[in-house]
N, C-alpha and C positions, 0 to 999 in steps of 0.2 A: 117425558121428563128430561130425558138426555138434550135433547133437541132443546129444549126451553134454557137446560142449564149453557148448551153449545153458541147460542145466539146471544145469552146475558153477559156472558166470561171472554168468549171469542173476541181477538183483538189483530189486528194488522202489526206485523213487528215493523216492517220496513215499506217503505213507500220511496218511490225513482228519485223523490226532492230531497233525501236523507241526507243530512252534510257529512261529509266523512268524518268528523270528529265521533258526531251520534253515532255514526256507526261501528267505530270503533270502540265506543264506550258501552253499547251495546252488546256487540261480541265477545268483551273483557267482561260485561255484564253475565250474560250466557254462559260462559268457559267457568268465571269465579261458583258461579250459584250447580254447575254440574259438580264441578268439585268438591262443593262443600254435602250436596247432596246426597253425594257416593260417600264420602266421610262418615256417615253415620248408618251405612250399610253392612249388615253382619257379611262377613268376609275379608279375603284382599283387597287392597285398595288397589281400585284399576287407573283411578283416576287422580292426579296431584301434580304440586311440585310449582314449581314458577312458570308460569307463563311468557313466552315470546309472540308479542304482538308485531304483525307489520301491515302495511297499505299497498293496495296498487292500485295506482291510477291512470287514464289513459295519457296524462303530462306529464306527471312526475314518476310513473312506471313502481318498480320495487320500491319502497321504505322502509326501513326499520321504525318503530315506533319504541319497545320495549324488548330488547332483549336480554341473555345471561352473555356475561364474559369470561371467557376460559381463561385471558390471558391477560396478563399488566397492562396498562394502557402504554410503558416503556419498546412495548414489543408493533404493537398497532397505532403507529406515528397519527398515521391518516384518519385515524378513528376520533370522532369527537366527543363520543355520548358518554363516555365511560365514566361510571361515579365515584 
């Protein structure tokens, strides 16, 4: 039965032709649905809080995609993303 449920549900998350956007929307996918699933676990919560997404790629190396800002954007000239 295991077997029969493992081959019906069983799915590929990522495959080599993944555009980085999917994949990123994927791992924000991943990250959101852990956290929310620890959320309704009796205990502390081990899991939470905002998420800081970034990329790396072999051209364009680190990226920030999503992250939290400690500080004014007055202080971080250089910085563009700030909301």
């Amino acid at each position: 039965m295991e077997a029969f449920l493992r081959q019906r549900l069983e799915s590929a998350f990522v495959w080599p032709t993944m555009p980085v956007r999917d994949a990123i929307d994927l791992a924000d996918f991943l990250v959101e649905t852990t956290k929310r699933y620890f959320r309704f676990l009796p205990g502390a919560d081990i899991v939470g809080g905002d998420t800081d997404v970034a990329v790396v790629t072999r051209y364009e190396g680190f990226k920030w995609i999503r992250r939290k800002h400690f500080y004014p954007a007055s202080l971080n000239p250089l910085e563009t993303d700030h909301a």
